[in-house]
N, C-alpha and C positions, 0 to 999 in steps of 0.2 A: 139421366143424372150425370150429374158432372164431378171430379174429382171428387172423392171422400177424403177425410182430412187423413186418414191412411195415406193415400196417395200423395198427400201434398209436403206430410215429412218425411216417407221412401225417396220425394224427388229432390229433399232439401238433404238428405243424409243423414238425419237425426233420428241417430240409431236406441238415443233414450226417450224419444217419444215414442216409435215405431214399438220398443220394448210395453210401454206401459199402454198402449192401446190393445197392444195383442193380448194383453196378459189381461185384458177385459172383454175381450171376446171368446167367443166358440169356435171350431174349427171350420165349420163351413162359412163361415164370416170373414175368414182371413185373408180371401182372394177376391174381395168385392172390384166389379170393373167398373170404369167407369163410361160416359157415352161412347168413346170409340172403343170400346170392347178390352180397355188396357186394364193390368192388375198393378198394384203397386208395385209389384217385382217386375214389372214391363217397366213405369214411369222413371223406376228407381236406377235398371239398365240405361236409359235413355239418358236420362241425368249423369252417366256416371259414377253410380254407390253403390251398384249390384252386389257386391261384392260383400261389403259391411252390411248389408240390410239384409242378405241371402242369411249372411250368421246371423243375423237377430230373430228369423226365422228359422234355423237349424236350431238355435238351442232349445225352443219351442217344441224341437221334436216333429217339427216340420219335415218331412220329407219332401223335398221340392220336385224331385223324378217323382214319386206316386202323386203328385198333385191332380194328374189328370183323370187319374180313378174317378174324382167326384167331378167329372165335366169340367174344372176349371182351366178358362185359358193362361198358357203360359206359352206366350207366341214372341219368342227372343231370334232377330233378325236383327239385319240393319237397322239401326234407328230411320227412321222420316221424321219430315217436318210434316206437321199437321196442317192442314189449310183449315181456317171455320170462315165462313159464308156469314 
């Protein structure tokens, strides 16, 4: 699967979409990855917006350090560039 539309306004910054998607889902739906195994909070680093889209996630009550209790990746490095074939 490729980008969910989560991912695609954590990568544009839009911190009032990202709000009103979450505030429609469940908790274990909040870190959906996409084919390269990224979370929104991965694409949204990569982009840039970490930062604002981290708070739109904290006030959610998000704990982003326990994320990985429930298996989710949160693998924040360097950015790369993606190669697709």
């Amino acid at each position: 699967m490729g980008n969910t539309i989560l991912h695609v306004f954590a990568k544009k910054g839009d911190v009032h979409a990202v709000h009103s998607i979450l505030s429609a889902m469940c908790y274990e739906e909040y870190f959906p990855t996409n084919r390269s195994g990224e979370t929104p909070l991965d694409v949204a680093w990569q982009a840039g917006h970490y930062e604002p889209i981290s708070y739109v996630y904290e006030n959610f009550g998000i704990r982003l350090d326990k994320a990985k209790v429930f298996g989710l990746p949160l693998k924040f490095g360097s950015p790369k560039k993606r190669r697709y074939l």
